[in-house]
ZAPABA-177930 format. One record per residue: residue in three letters; x, y, z of N, C-alpha, C in turn. Coordinates in steps of 0.02 Angstrom, whole numbers, plus 50000, padded with zeros to 5 digits. Layout:
ZAPABA-177930
  rest  n.east  n.north   n.up  ca.east  ca.north  ca.up  c.east  c.north   c.up
   ALA       X        Y      Z        X         Y      Z       X        Y      Z
...
END
This chain:
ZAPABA-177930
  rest  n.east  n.north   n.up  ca.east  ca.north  ca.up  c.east  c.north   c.up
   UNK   54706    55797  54341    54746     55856  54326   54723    55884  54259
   UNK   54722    55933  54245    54691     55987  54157   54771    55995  54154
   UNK   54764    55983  54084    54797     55995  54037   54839    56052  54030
   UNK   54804    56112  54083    54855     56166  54104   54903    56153  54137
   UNK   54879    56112  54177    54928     56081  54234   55009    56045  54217
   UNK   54976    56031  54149    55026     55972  54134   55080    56025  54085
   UNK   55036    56053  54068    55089     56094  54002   55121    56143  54030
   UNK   55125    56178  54108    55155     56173  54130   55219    56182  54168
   UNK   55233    56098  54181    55292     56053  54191   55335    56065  54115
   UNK   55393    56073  54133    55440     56081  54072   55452    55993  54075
   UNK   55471    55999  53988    55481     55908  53965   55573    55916  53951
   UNK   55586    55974  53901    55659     55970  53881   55719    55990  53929
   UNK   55758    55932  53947    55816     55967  53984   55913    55984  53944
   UNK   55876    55996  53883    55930     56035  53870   55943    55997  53805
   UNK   56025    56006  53798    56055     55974  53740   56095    55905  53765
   UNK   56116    55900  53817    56148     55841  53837   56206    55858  53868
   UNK   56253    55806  53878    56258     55742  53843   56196    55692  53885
   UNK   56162    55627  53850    56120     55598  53898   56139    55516  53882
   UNK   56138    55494  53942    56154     55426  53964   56075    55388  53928
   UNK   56037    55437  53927    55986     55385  53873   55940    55451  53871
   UNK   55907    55428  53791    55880     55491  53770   55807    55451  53714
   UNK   55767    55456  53730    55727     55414  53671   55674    55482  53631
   UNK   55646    55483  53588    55626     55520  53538   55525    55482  53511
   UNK   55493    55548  53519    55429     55480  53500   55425    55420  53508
   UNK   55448    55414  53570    55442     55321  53576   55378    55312  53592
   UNK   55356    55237  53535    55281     55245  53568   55291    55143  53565
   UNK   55246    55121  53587    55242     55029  53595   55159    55016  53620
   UNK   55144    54996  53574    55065     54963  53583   55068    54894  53604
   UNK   55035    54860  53647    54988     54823  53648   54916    54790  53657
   UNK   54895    54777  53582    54823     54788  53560   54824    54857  53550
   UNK   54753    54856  53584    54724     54945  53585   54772    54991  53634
   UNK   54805    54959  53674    54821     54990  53732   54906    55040  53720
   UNK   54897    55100  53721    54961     55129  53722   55015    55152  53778
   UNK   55035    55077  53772    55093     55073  53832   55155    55142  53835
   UNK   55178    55153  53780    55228     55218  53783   55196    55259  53706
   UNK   55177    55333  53725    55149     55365  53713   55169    55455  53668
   UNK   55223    55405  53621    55258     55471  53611   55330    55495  53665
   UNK   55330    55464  53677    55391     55488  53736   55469    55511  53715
   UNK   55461    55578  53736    55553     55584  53736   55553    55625  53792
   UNK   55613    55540  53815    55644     55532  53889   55689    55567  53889
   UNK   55744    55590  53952    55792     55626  53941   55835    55623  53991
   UNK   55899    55572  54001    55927     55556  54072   55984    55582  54068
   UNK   56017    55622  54101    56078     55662  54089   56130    55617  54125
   UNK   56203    55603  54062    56247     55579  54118   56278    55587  54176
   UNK   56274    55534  54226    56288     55559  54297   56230    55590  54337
   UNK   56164    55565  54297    56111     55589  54344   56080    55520  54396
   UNK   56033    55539  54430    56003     55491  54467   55917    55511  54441
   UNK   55901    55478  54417    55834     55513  54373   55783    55469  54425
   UNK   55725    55469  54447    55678     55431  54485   55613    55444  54431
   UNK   55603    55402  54415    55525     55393  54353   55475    55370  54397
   UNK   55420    55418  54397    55365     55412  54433   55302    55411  54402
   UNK   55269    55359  54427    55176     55364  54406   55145    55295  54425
   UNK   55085    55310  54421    55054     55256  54429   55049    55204  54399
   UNK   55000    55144  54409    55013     55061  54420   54994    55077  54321
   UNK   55031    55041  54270    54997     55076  54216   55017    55123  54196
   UNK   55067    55128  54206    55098     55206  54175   55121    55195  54118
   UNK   55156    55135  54122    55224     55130  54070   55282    55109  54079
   UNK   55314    55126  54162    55349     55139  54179   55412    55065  54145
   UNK   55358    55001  54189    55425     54933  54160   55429    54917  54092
   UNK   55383    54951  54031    55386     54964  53968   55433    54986  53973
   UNK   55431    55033  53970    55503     55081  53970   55559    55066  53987
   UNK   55586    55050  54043    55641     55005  54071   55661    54940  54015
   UNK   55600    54895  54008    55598     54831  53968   55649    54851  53893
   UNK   55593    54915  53863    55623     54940  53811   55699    54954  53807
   UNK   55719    55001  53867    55784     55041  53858   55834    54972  53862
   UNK   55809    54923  53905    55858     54844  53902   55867    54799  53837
   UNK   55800    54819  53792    55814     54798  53723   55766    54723  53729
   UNK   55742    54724  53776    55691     54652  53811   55626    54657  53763
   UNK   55603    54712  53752    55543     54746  53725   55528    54791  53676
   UNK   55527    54795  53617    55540     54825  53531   55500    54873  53529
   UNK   55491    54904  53549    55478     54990  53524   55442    54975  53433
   UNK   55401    55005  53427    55364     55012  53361   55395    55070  53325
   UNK   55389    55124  53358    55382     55207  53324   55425    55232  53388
   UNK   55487    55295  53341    55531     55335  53361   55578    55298  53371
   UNK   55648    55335  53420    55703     55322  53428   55710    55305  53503
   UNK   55781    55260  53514    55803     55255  53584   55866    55240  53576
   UNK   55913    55284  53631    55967     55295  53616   56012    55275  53695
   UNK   56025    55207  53706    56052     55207  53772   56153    55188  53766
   UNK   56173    55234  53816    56239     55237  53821   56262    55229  53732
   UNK   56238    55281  53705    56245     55317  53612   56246    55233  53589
   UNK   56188    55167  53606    56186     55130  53552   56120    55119  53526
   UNK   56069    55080  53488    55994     55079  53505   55994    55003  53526
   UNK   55987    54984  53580    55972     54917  53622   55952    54862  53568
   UNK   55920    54885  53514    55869     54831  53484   55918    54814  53426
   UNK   55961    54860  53400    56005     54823  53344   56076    54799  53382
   UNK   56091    54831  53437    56152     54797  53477   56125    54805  53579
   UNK   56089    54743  53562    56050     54737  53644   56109    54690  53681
   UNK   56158    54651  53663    56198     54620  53713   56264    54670  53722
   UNK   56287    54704  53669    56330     54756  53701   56277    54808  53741
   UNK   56245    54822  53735    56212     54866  53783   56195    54838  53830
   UNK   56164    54787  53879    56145     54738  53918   56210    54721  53959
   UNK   56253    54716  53918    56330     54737  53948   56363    54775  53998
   UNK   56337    54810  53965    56348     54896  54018   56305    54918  54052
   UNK   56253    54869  54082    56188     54881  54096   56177    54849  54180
   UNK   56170    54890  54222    56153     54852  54297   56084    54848  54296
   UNK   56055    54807  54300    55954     54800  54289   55935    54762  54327
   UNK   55893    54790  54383    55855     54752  54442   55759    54749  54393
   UNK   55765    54693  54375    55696     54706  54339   55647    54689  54401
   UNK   55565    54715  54370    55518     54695  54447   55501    54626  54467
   UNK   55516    54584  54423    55496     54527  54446   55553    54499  54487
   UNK   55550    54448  54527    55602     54422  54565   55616    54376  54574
   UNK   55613    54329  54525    55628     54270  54490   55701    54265  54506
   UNK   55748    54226  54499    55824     54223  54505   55825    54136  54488
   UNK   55883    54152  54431    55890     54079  54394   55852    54018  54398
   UNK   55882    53954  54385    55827     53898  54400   55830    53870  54449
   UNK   55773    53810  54460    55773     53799  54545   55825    53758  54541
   UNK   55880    53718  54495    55946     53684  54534   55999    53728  54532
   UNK   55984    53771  54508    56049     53814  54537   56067    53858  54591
   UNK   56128    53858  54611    56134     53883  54690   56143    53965  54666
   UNK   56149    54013  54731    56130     54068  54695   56223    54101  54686
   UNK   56253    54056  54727    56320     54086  54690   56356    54058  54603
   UNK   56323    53999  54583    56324     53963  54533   56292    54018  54486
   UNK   56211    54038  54517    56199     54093  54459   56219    54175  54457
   UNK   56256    54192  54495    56297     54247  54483   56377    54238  54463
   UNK   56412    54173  54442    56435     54157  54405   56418    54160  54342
   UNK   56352    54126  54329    56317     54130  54267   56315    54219  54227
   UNK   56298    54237  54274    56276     54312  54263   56334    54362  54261
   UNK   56392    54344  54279    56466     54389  54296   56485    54376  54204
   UNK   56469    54315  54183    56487     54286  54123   56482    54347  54055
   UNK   56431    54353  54074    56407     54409  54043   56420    54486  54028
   UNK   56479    54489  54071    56478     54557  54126   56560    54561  54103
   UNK   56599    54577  54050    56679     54583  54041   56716    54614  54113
   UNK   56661    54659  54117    56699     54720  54191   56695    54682  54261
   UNK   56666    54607  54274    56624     54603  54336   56699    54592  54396
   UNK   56665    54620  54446    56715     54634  54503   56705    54579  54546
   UNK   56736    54531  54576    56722     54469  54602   56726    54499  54680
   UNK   56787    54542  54690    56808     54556  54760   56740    54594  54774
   UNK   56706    54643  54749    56648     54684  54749   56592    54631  54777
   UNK   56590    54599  54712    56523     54563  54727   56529    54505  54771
   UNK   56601    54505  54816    56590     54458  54889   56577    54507  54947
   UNK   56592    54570  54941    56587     54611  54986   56516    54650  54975
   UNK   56473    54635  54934    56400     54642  54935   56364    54585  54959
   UNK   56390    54518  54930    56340     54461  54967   56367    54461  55041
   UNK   56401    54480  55064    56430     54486  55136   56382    54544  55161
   UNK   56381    54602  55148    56313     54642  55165   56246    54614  55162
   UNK   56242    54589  55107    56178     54569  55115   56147    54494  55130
   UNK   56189    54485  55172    56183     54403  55221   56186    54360  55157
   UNK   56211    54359  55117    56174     54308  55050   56221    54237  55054
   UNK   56200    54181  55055    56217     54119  55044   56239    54111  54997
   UNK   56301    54113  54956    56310     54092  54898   56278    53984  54877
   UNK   56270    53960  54920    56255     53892  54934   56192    53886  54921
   UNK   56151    53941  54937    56074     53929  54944   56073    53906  54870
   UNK   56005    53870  54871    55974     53845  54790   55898    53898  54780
   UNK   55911    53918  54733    55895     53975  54694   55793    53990  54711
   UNK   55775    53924  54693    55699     53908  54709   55684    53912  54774
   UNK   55738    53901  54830    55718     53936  54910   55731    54000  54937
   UNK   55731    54023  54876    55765     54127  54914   55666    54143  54931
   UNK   55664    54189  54964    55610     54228  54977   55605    54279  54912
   UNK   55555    54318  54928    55544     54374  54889   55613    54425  54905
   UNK   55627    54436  54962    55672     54475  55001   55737    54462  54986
   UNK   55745    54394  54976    55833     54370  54982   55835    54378  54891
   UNK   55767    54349  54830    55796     54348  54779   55820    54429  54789
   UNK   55779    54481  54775    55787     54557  54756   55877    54569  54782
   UNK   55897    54544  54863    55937     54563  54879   55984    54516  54813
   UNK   56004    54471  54795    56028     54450  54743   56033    54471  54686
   UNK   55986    54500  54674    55979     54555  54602   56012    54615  54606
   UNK   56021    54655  54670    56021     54702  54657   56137    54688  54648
   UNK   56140    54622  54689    56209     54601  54697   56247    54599  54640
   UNK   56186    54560  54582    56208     54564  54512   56221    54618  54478
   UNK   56166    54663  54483    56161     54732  54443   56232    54781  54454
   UNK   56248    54762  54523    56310     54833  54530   56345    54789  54529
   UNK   56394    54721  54540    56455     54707  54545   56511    54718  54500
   UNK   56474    54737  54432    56522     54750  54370   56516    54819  54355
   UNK   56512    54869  54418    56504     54933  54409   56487    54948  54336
   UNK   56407    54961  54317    56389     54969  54262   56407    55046  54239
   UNK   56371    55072  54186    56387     55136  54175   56336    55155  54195
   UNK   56256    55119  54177    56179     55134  54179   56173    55086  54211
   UNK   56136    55106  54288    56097     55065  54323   56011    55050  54285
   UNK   55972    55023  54279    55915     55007  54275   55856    54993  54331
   UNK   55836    55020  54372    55806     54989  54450   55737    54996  54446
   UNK   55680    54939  54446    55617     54923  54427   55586    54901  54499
   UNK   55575    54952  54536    55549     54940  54610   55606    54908  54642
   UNK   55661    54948  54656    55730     54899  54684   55711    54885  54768
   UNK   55673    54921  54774    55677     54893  54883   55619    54859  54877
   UNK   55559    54844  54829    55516     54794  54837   55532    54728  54871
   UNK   55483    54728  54949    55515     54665  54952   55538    54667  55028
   UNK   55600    54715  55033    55650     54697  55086   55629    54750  55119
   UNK   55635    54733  55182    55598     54761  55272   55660    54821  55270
   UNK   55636    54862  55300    55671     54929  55334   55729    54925  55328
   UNK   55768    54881  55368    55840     54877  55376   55859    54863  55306
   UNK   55862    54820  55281    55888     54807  55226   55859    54863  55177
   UNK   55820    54896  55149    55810     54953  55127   55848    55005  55130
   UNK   55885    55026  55207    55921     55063  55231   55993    55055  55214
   UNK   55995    54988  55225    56073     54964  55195   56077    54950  55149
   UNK   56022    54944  55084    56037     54953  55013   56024    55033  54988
   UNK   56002    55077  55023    56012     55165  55009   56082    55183  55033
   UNK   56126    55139  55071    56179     55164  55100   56212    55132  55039
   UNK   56216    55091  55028    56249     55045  54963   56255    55103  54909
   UNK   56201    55108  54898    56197     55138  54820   56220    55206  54839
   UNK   56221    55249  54886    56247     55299  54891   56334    55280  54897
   UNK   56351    55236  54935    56431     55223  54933   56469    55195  54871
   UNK   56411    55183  54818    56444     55135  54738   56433    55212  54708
   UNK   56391    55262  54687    56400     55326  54656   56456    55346  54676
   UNK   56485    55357  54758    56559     55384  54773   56596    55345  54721
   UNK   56617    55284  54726    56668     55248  54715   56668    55224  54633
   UNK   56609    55232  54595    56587     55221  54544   56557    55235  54501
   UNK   56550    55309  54495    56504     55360  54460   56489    55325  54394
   UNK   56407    55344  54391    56362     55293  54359   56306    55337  54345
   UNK   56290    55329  54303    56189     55346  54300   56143    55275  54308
   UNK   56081    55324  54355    56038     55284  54391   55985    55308  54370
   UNK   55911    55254  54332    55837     55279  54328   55816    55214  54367
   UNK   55766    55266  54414    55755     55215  54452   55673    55214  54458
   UNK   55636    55187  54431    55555     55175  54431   55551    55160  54507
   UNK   55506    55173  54546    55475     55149  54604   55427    55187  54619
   UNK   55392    55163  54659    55308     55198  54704   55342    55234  54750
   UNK   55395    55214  54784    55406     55241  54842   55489    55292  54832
   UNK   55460    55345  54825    55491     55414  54815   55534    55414  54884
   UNK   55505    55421  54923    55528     55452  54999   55579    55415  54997
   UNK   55589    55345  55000    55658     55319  55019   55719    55323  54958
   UNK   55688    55363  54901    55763     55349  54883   55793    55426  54858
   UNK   55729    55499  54900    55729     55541  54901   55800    55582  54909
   UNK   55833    55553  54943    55915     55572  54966   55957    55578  54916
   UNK   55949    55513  54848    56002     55516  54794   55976    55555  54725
   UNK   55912    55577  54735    55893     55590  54677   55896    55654  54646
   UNK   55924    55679  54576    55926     55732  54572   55889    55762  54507
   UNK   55862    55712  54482    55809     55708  54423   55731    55678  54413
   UNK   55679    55704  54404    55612     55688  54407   55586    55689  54328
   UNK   55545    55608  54335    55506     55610  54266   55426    55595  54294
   UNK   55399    55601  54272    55318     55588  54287   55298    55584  54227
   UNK   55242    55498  54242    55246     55474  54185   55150    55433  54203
   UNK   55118    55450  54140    55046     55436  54142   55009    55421  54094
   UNK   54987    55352  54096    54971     55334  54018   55009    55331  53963
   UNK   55086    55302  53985    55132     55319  53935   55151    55380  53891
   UNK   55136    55433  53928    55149     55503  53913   55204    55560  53955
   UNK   55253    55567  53946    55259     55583  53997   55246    55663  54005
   UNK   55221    55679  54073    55185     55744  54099   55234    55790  54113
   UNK   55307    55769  54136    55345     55819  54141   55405    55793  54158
   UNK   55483    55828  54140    55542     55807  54189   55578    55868  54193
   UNK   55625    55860  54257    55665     55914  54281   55717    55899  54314
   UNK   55751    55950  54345    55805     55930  54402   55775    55934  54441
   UNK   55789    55926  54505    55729     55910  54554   55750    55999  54602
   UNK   55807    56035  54601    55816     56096  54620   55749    56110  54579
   UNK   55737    56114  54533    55696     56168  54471   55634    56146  54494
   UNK   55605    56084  54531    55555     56043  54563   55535    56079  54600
   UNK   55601    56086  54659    55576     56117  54725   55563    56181  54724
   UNK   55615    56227  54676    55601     56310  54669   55539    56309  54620
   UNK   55488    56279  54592    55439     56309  54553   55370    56258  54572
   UNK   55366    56204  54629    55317     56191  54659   55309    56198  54724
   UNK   55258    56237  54752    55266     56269  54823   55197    56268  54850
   UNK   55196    56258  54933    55155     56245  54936   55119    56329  54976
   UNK   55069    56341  54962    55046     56415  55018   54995    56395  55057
   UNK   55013    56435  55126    54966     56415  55163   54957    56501  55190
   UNK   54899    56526  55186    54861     56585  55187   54774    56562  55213
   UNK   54784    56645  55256    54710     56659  55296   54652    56700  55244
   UNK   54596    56686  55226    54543     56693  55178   54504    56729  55230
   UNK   54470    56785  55204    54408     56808  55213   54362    56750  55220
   UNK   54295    56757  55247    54224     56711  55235   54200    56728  55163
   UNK   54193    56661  55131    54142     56680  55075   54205    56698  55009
   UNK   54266    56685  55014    54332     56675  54971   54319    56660  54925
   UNK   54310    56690  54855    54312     56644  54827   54372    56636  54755
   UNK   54421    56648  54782    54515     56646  54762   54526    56694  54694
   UNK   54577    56702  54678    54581     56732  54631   54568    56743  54562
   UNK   54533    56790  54519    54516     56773  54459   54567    56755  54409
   UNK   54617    56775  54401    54657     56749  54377   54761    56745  54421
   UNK   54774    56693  54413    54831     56663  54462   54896    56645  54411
   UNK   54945    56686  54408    55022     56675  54364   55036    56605  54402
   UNK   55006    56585  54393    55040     56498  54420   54984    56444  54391
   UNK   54986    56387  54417    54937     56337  54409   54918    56277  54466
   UNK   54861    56273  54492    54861     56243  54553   54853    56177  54536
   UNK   54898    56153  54564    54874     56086  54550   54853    56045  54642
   UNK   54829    56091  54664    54804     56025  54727   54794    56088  54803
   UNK   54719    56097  54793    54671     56139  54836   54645    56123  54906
   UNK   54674    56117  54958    54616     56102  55024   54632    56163  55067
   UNK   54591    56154  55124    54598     56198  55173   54543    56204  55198
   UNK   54487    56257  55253    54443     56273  55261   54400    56357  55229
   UNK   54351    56369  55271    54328     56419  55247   54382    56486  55246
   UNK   54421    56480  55324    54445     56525  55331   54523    56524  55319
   UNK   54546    56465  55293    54597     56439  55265   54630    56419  55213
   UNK   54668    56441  55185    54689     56371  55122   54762    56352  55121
   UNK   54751    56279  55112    54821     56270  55074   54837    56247  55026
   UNK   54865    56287  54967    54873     56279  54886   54941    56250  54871
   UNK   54944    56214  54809    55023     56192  54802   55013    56217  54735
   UNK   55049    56260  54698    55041     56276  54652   55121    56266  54617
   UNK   55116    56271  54557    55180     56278  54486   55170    56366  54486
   UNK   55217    56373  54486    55225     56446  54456   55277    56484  54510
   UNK   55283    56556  54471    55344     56598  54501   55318    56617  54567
   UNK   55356    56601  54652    55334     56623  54707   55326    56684  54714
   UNK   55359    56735  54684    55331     56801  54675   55266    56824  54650
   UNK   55273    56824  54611    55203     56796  54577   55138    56768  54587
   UNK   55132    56726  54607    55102     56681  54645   55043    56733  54710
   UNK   55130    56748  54747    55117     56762  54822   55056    56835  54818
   UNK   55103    56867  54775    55070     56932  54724   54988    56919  54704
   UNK   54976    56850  54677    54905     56851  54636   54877    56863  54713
   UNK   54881    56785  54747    54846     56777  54828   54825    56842  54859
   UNK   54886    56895  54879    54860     56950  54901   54832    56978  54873
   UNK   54818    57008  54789    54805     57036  54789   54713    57036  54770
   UNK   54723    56968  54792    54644     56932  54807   54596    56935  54852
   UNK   54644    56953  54904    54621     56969  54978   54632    56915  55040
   UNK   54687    56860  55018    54708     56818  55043   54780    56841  55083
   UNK   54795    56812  55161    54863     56853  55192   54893    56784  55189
   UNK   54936    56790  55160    54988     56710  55156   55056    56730  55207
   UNK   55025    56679  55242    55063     56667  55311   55105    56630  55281
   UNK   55130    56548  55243    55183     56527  55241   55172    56509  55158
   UNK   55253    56492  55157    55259     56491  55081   55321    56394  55110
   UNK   55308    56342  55063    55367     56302  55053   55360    56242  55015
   UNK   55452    56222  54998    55455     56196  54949   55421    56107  54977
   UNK   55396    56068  54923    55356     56018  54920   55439    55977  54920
   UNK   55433    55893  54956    55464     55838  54935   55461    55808  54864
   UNK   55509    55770  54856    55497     55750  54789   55443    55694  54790
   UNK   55426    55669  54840    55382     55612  54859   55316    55656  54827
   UNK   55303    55713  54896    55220     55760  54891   55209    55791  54820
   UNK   55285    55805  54798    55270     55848  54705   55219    55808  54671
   UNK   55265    55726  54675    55235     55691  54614   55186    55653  54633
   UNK   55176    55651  54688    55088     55617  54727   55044    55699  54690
   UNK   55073    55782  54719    55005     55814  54706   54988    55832  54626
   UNK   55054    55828  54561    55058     55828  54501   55003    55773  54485
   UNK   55021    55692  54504    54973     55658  54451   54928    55641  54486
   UNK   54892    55669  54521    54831     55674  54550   54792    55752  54547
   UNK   54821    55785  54554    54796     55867  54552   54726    55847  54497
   UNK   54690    55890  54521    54625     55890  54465   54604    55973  54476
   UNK   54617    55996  54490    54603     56073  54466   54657    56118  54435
   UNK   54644    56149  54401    54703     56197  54363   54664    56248  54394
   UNK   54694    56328  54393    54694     56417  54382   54673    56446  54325
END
C-alpha cells in the first residue's frame, strides 16, 4: 500500500468519552518496533475489531492495555486508569481471552480454576458462569492439563464474561473451536452486550465471523496504526467499482479518491477505492470508463484490500 493510501484512512475519532485511549504508545523489543507511536481510540460501548497481520502488534497491544507488558514511550489510558501504575484494579474490570490457551495447572480441575479466577473478579456472577459452562459442555471436574485446544479457549472465554466486565479484551477468541461452537459463542457475545453493555476490542484474523457485532475498525501494521473508524464511515467511503473500459485503457489521470486494490481485464475493471462515490464515479467517466456497478466492501474485504493494496491514484 503508498503512503497515499494510508493517509487517507482517518486515525481520530473524536473527543470521546473512550473506554481506552493510548497516546504515542510505542514498546521495543531489541531493534524491533512492536507499537509504533500509536494512538488507539475505543469509544465506550463500542465493539472495536483490530486488524492486521501476523506481526502487527496486535497481542502487544492487548498485553499492554492488561498492564502484562510496559509500554516505554507515551500514554495509556484504560477504563480512565494507566494499567501499569494500577494493573490489578484494572485487570479487575477486565474480561481477557489472551491467545495462548494455557488454563491453570495440570492438578487443577477446571472448576477449581475458575474459582481461582472468580477470586479475583469482586463482580463475578456464579449463576452466569454455570449457565455458560452449561453452554459450553464444560466439565467443571475435568483436570486442567486434559482440556484440548478447543475446550481450554471455551473456558477462557467462561472466565472473561462471567463477572460481566466493563472491557472485554479478545486475542483470537474462536481460535480453536469448530463451527458450532463458534456460532454459539457469536450468539453468546451478542446475548451478554443485550444483558450487559460492555466494550469489546477484539484482535482476530478472522473478520467475517465476528462481522455481525462490530461497529468499529482499527488496522494495524508494523505497530503503526494505518487507520480507524466506525465501520458505517468504512462502508460509505470504501467501494468497490465495477465498470466497462475501452481497449488500450489506460484509467484516469488524476482520481478524487485512492485505489487501493486494481484487477479486472482489458475490457474490464474492478477498483475498490477510498474516496467520495460521487466523485469517484465522476473521475471513471470522465475517463472514458461506463461504471455499471458501484458497492459497499465487508469489513472482512476492507481490511484484507487496505493492508495489502499496493497501488495508490
Amino acid at each position: 500500500m503508498t503512503d497515499r493510501a494510508m493517509a487517507a484512512l482517518p486515525i481520530s475519532l473524536g473527543s470521546g468519552p473512550f473506554a481506552v485511549a493510548t497516546r504515542s504508545l510505542a514498546k521495543r523489543f531489541g531493534s524491533v518496533r512492536a507499537l509504533d507511536g500509536l494512538d488507539l481510540q475505543v469509544p465506550e460501548g463500542a465493539v472495536y475489531v483490530l486488524v492486521g497481520p501476523n506481526g502487527a502488534g496486535k497481542s502487544t497491544l492487548i498485553r499492554t492495555l492488561m498492564g502484562l507488558t510496559r509500554y516505554q514511550a507515551g500514554t495509556v489510558d484504560v477504563l480512565g486508569r494507566d494499567p501499569v501504575d494500577r494493573g490489578a484494579e484494572v485487570r479487575a474490570r477486565i474480561g481477557y481471552v489472551p491467545e495462548d490457551h494455557r488454563v491453570g495447572y495440570a492438578w487443577m480441575t477446571v472448576g477449581r480454576w475458575l474459582e481461582h479466577h472468580a477470586a479475583y473478579h469482586p463482580s463475578w456472577d456464579a449463576e452466569y458462569a454455570r449457565q455458560l459452562r452449561a453452554r459450553y459442555d464444560i466439565d467443571p471436574g475435568q483436570k486442567c492439563h486434559t482440556l484440548s485446544k478447543g475446550q481450554s479457549r471455551r473456558v477462557q472465554l467462561v472466565a472473561a464474561l462471567a463477572h460481566r466486565p466493563s472491557l472485554l479484551l479478545l486475542d483470537e477468541p474462536t481460535d480453536g473451536l469448530d463451527h458450532v461452537v463458534r456460532d454459539e459463542t457469536l450468539s453468546i457475545m451478542s446475548e451478554h452486550l443485550a444483558d450487559s453493555p460492555t466494550t469489546i476490542v477484539i484482535s482476530t484474523h478472522r473478520v467475517y465471523e465476528v462481522e455481525r457485532l462490530v461497529d468499529h475498525v482499527g488496522l494495524l501494521s508494523k505497530g503503526r496504526l494505518l487507520g480507524q473508524l466506525p465501520r458505517d464511515e468504512l462502508h460509505g467511503g470504501l467501494l468497490r467499482y465495477w465498470a466497462d473500459v475501452p481497449e488500450g485503457w489506460m484509467g484516469p489521470g488524476e482520481l478524487s479518491g485512492t485505489v487501493v486494490r486494481r484487477s479486472g481485464s482489458d475490457r474490464a475493471i474492478e477498483w475498490t477505492v477510498w474516496g467520495d462515490r460521487e466523485a469517484v464515479t465522476r473521475g471513471l467517466s470522465r475517463a472514458g470508463a461506463a461504471v455499471r456497478e458501484v458497492a459497499p466492501v465487508s469489513v472482512d474485504e476492507a481490511a484484507v484490500a487496505l493492508l495489502s493494496g499496493r497501488e495508490g491514484s
